[in-house]
N, C-alpha and C positions, 0 to 999 in steps of 0.2 A: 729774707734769709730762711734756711730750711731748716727743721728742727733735730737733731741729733735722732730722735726716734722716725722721722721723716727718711734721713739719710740713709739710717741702717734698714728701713723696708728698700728703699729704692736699690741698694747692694743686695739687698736677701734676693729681692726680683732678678738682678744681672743675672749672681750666682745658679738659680735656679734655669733659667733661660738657657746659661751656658753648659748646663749640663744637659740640659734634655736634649741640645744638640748633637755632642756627645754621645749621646744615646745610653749614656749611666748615670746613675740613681744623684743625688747632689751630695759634692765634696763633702768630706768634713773638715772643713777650714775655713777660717773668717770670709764671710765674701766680700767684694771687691768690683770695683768696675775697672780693676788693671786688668791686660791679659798681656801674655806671655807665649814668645816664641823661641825656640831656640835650633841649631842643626841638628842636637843630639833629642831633640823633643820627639812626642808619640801623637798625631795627628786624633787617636783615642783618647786621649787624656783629657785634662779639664781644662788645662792653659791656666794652669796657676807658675808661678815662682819656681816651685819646686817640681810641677810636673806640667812642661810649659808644650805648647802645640808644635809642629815640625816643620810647618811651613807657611807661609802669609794667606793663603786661600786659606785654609783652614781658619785662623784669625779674624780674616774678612766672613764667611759665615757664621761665624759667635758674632761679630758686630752685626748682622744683618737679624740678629735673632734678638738682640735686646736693642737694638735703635729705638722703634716706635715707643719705649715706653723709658725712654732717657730723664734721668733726671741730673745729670753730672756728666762731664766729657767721660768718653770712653777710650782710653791708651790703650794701642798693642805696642809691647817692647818687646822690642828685634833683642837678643843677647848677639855675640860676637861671632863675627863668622862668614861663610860665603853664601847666598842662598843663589842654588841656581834653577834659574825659573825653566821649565818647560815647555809653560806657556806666557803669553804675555797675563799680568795681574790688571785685571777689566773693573773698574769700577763704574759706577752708575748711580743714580739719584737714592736707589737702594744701601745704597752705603754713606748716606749723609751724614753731617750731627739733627739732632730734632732738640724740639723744645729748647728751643737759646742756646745746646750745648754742641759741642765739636766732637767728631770722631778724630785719635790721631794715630796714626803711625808713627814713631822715634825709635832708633836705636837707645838701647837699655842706657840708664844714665846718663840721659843727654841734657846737656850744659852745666855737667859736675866735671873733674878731674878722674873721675870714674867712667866718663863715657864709652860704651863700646865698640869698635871698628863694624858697620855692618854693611854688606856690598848683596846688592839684588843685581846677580848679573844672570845674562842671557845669551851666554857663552859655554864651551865645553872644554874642557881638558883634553887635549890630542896626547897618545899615548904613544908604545908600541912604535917610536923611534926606529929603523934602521938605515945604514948604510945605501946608497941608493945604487944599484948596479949600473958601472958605465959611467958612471958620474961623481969621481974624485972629489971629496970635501962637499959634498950633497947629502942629505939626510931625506928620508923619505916616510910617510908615516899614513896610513890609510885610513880613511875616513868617510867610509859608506858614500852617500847621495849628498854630503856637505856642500852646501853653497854659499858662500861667501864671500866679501871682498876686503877683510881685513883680517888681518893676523898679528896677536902680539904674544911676544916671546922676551919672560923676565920682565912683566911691567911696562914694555916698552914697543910701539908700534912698530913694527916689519914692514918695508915699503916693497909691495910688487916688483917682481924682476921687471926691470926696465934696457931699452937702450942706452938710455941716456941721450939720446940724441934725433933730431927728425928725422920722418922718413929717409932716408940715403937719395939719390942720382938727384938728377932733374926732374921735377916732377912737372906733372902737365895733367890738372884736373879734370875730366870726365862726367858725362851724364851719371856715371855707376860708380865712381871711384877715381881712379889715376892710373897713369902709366909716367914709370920711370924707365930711366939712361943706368938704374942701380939695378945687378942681377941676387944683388945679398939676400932681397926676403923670398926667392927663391930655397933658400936653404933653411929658412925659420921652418920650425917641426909645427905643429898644428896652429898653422895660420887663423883659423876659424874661430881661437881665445884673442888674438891678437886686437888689443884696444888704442888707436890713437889720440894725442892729447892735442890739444889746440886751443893757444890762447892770445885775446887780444885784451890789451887796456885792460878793460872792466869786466871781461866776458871769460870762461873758461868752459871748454867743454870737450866732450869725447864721443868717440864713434867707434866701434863695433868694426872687425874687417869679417867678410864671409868667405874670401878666397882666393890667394895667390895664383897667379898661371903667367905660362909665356906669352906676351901679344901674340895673337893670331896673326895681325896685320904686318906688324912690323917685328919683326925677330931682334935685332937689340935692345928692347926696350920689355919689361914687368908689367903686368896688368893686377890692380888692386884692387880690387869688385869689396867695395865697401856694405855694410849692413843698410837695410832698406829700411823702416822710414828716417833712421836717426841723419842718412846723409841727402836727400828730401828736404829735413828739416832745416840740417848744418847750413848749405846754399841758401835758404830763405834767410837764416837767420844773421850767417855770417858775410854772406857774396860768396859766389865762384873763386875768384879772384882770392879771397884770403885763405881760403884754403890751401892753396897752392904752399903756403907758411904753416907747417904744424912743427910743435915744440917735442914728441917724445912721445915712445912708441912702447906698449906697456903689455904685457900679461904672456912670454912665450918661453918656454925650457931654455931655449937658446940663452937666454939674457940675466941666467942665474952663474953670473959672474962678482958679483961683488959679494962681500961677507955683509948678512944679516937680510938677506931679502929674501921671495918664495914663491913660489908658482901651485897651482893648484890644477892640477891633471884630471880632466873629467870625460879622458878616452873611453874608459868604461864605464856607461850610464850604472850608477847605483856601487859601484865602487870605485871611489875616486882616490888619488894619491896627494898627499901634500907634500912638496918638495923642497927642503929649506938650507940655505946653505948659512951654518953657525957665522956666529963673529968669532972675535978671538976670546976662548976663555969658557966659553960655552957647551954644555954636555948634555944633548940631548936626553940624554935619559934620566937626568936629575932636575935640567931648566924648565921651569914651569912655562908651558904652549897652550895657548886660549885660543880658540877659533868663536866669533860669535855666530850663534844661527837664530836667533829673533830677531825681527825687525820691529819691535814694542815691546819694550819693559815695562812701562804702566802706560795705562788710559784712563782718562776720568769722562765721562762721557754722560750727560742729563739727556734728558730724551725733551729735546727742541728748546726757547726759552721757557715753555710753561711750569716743565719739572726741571730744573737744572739740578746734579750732583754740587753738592753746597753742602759748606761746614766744615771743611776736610782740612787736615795736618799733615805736613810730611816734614820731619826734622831728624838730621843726622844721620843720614841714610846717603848712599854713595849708590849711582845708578851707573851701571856699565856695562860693557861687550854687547853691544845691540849693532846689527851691519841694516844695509839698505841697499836693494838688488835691483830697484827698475832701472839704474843706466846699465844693467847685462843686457835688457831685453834689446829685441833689434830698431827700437825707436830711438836705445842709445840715454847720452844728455847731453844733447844739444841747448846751451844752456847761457843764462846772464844773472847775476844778482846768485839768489837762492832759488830762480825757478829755470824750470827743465819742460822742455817743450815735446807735446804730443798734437798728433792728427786730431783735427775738428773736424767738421760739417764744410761738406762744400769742399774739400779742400784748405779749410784753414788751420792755420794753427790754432793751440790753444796753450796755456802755458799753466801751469802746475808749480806750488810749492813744494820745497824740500820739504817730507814731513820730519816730526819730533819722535824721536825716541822714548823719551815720555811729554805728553801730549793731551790738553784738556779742551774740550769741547762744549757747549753749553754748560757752564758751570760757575756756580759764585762764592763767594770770600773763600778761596782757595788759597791756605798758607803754604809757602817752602821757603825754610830757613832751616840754612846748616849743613845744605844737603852738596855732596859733590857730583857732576856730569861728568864719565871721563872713559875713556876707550870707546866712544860712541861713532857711528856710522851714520847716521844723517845730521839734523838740528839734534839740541840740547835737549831744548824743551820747547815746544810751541803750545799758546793758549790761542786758540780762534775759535770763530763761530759760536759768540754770543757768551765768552767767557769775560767773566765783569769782577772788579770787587777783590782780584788778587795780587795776594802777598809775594814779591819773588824777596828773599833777604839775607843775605850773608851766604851766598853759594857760590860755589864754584866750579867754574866750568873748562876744559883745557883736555886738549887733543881729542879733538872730534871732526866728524869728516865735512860735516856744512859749519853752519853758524852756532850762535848758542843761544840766544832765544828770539824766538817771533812771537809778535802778538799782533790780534785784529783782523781787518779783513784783508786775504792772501789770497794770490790767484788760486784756484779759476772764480772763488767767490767776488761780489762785486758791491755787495750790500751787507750789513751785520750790525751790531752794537756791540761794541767793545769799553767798557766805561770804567774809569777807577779802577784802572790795575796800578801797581805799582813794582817798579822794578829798582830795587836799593842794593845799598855797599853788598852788591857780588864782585867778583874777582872773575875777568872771563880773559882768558889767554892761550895764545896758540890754538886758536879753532881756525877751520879752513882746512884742515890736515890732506883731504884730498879735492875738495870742491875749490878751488879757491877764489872765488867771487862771491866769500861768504862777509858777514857783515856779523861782529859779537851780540849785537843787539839790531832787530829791525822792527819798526815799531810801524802800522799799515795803519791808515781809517782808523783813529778810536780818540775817544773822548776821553777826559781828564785823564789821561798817561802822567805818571810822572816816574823819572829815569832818573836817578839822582846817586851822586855819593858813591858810583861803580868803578871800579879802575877796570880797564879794557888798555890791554898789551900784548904785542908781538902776532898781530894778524896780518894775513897775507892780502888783505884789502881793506874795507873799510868800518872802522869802530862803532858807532853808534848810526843808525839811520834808519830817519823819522819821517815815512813820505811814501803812500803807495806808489805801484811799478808805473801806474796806469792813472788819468785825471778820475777820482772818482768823487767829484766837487761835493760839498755840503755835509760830509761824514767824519772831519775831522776838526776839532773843537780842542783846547785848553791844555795843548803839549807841554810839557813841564822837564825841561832837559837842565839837571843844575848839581853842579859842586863836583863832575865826574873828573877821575884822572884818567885822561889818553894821550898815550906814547908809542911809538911802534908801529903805526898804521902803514898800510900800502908796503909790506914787505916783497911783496911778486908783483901786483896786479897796480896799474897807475889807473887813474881821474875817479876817485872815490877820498876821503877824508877820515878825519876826526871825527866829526859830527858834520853829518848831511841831513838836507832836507833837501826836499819838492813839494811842489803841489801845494796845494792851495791851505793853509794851515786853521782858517775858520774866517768868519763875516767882520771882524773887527782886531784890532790889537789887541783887547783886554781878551778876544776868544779865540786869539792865536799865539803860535808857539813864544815860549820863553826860554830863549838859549842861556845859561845865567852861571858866574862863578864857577866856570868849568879850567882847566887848565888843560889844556892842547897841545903839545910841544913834542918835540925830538924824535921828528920822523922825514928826514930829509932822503935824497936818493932816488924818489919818484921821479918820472920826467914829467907828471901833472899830477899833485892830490895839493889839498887846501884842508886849512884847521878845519874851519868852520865855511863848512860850502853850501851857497844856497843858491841850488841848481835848480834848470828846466822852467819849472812856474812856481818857483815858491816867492807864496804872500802873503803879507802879515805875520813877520818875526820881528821881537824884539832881542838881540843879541846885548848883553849887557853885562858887565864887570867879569868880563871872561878874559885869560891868559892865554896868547895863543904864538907860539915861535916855532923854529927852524923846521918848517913846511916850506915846501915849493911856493907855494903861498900862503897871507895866512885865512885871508877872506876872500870872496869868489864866486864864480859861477858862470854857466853859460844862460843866460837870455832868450828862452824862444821866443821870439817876438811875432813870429809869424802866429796865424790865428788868433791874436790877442791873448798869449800867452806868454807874455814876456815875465823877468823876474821883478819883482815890485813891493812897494812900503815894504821895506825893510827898515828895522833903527839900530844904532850903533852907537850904545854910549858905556861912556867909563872901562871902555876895553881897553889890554897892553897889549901892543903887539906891535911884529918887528916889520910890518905891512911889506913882507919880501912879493916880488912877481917875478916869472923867469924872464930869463933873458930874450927869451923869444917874443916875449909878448910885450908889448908899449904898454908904458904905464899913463892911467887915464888921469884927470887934476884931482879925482876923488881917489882914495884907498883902496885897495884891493885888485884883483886880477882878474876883468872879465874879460872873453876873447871877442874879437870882432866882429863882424859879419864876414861869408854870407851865413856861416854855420851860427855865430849867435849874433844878437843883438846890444842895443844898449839897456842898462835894466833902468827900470823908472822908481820914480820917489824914494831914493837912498836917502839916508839921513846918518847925519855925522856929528856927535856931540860929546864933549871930554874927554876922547880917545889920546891913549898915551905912546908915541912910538919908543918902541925898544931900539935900542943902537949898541953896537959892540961896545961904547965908551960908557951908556947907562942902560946895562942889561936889567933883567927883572932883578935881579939881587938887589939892585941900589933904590928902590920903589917899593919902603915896607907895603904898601896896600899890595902890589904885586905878588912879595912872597908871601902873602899873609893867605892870598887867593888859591895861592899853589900850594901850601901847606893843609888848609881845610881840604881840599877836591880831593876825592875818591873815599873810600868807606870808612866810614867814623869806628870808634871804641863800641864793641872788643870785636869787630871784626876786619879792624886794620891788623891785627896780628899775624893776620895768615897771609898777609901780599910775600911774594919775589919782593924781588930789588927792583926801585924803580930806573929811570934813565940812565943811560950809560953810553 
């Protein structure tokens, strides 16, 4: 223990440090290793209480001047307010804690009833409202070289002018694009914004158009010369053939017909318009408009595993208005899961993760607790590339355009250490906003995971999922998935779940996954998701005292059998579940619902031991150990406080 006169040198030291930074003489006021920021702060000052710094860079160099000689955590407290970042906040191994202690960032008062509201967003205020000429109940507002693909107005995300509808005529797919029997997009005004959506099952994706014209060849018939490589891509990824199927037709003046949506005019390079037509009730020149323009609010980023950024806090602090622009380029997102495919070598693909909005890289025992994800444009949060040892805890994450968090090894990587992170009672809901083949949690390659105690609800595909894209055998070890609440899954997208796996989960049962005390239920309407689905090649789960009902199924999977990659030792004990399979598919003499050949096979070495089936005459109600299951799953005290309403 340090001595009272020990203490107050090591403050006399901060004190000191943090003025020289400063570049003025030292305070006269007790020092302290608190520091302080505020909106109305002086980036001159000292980052005291009373005279607190202006902005988080600033803060972040007072810590980077007293680290090395830490004897005590070092806090910067946010007071209340909006900080809006200019650039993205870059940390680095230089902004560690040292000697045993932690550097933290918190909003001022945090985990008192004083706490203060504080938002790092990486958005702008759109101003200067008017009337848009020519265009009755359109609102129009200028905004220099702004690119972006999100807009919210009042809090609340603004969806792209759309069709609403697929391409029009008959369409008849093409080396370049398409020709239709419809002469309509003939009259769409700058075709060259024009983005189509395309989605199948599990997959969603869009492409880029480059240019309307009349066939050459055939005069009743449109020619739709699509963006080059995203439609390249689309055909490899998707077939010919399904393309010929797109769902909705997005980003053109014409199709700002409904009330609350927006188009973004970039006729004029470097003076662009944004064009929004109100809901009801709404006045532009009072309703607060955010456009985000970063694509990273924080990075924590160690330089390889030798230095990793380590030690670090982030609590009570709400990360928002960050967009993500590689599907504009002309490669498009061609896309499945969370990844978006780009031109390799040779002609190959190559496939790419959605990255994170805030996002950690070589970095270890990394805390976030408290913290909300929200108005975001790609992932939440992603920890990859040799990030070990972190805390995710009591966050919340909701309306964001991918998923809400990744961890481990993510394409294009194929190798990594990922160890000991831990992902607890967050709250992740309605992610997917615009990608929707996004997953609340995906857990890739990594060792001792454990995902526990989260509610995950109202996604447009699937809740938790723990299983790289790709076999990347011998990398994943000691998966720990247990006590989570999920409801709501597969809202758009079907053959995704509750809780998914693949792949290969470690060399034995005790070193593979442990599905355990999860409760799964209340997600019917799919025409294929399953509770708890263990797809492809996954081997070695032990599934056990989990709750799982009203799923298309509740247990599952497809079998590759070919290659000696079939689904295998899997166990199954002390589950309830209502073991539903649709009606299309023959129920086999064991539980659960896997499909046939030639597409799967049979899985080998199941096991079935004290499972309890649910029936409408003894649903889980009548099975205290059942409701006993469902009542612990998802986040424990005091961070059950902050859920929605569950099932409904």
């Amino acid at each position: 223990m340090r001595t009272a006169r020990g203490s107050a040198a090591a403050a006399l030291a901060v004190a000191a440090a943090l003025a020289s930074t400063a570049g003025a003489p030292a305070p006269h006021h007790p020092p302290t290793t608190e520091l302080y920021v505020a909106p109305w702060g002086d980036d001159h000052g000292p980052g005291t209480l009373d005279h607190p710094f202006a902005t988080p860079a600033r803060a972040q160099r007072a810590v980077r001047a007293v680290a090395p000689h830490m004897t005590s955590d070092v806090t910067v407290n946010l007071r209340a307010g909006t900080y809006r970042l200019t650039s993205p906040l870059r940390l680095t191994s230089a902004d560690s804690g040292r000697n045993g202690h932690r550097v933290v960032y918190q909003a001022y008062g945090y985990g008192t009833a004083q706490q203060e509201p504080v938002t790092l967003s990486g958005g702008r205020p759109v101003t200067g409202w008017r009337h848009a000429p020519g265009r009755p109940g359109v609102w129009q507002a200028d905004v220099g070289s702004l690119e972006t693909r999100q807009f919210y107005v009042d809090g609340h995300r603004a969806p792209r002018a759309s069709l609403g509808a697929p391409l029009p005529g008959e369409l008849t797919p093409t080396a370049t694009g398409y020709t239709t029997t419809s002469r309509l997009p003939l009259s769409w005004h700058r075709p060259a914004d024009l983005e189509v959506v395309y989605r199948y099952d599990y997959a969603e994706g869009r492409c880029g158009v480059k240019a309307v014209s009349e066939s050459a060849t055939t005069p009743a018939r449109t020619t739709i010369t699509m963006d080059q490589p995203c439609w390249r891509l689309a055909r490899s990824l998707y077939g010919a053939d399904a393309l010929a199927r797109t769902h909705d037709v997005e980003n053109a003046p014409d199709f700002l017909t409904r009330a609350g949506t927006w188009y973004l005019d970039r006729s004029r390079p470097g003076h662009h318009t944004l064009l929004y037509r109100p809901r009801a009730g709404e006045d532009m020149t009072r309703t607060e408009a955010i456009t985000p323009t970063l694509q990273t609010l924080l990075s924590g980023t160690g330089t390889a595993p030798s230095r990793p950024l380590h030690d670090l806090t982030l609590r009570g602090l709400t990360f928002a208005h960050a967009t993500w622009l590689a599907p504009n380029e002309p490669a498009g997102f061609a896309a499945a899961w969370s990844m978006y495919m780009r031109p390799g070598r040779g002609g190959d693909i190559t496939a790419r993760t959605v990255p994170g909005n805030v996002t950690f890289r070589y970095a270890d025992r990394i805390t976030l607790t408290g913290n909300r994800f929200v108005h975001l444009g790609a992932q939440g949060l992603a920890l990859t590339a040799g990030t070990s040892h972190t805390t995710v805890t009591g966050n919340v994450l909701t309306d964001i355009s991918d998923g809400g968090i990744t961890l481990g090894v993510l394409p294009p990587a194929t190798r990594g250490t990922n160890a000991g992170n831990r992902i607890t009672d967050n709250w992740i809901h309605h992610i997917g906003a615009e990608y929707r083949a996004a997953s609340a949690v995906w857990n890739s390659a990594t060792q001792d995971t454990l995902i526990a105690h989260n509610q995950v609800d109202h996604v447009p595909y699937t809740g938790i999922l723990s299983g790289p894209s790709e076999d990347l055998r011998g990398l994943t070890r000691r998966t720990r998935i247990l006590g989570n609440r999920v409801f709501a899954t597969n809202r758009l997208l079907a053959d995704g779940g509750g809780i998914y796996l693949r792949g290969d989960q470690g060399p034995s049962y005790a070193d593979g996954a442990l599905v355990t005390r999860n409760a799964v239920t209340d997600s019917p309407g799919a025409v294929w998701n399953i509770g708890i689905y263990t797809d492809d090649t996954s081997n070695r789960v032990t599934v056990r005292d989990n709750v799982v009902h009203d799923y298309v199924a509740s247990i599952g999977g497809c079998s590759e059998n070919w290659g000696n990659r079939p689904v295998r030792n899997i166990r199954y004990t002390g589950n309830y579940w209502d073991d539903k399979v649709p009606s299309w598919l023959a129920r086999r003499p064991y539980p659960g619902a896997w499909p046939p050949a030639p597409d799967c096979g049979d899985p080998q070495h199941l096991h079935f031991t004290s499972n309890t089936l649910l029936t409408p005459t003894t649903p889980c109600p009548t099975h205290p150990t059942c409701t006993a299951i469902t009542a612990a799953a998802g986040p424990r005290p005091p961070y059950r406080g902050h859920l929605g309403p569950g099932p409904r």
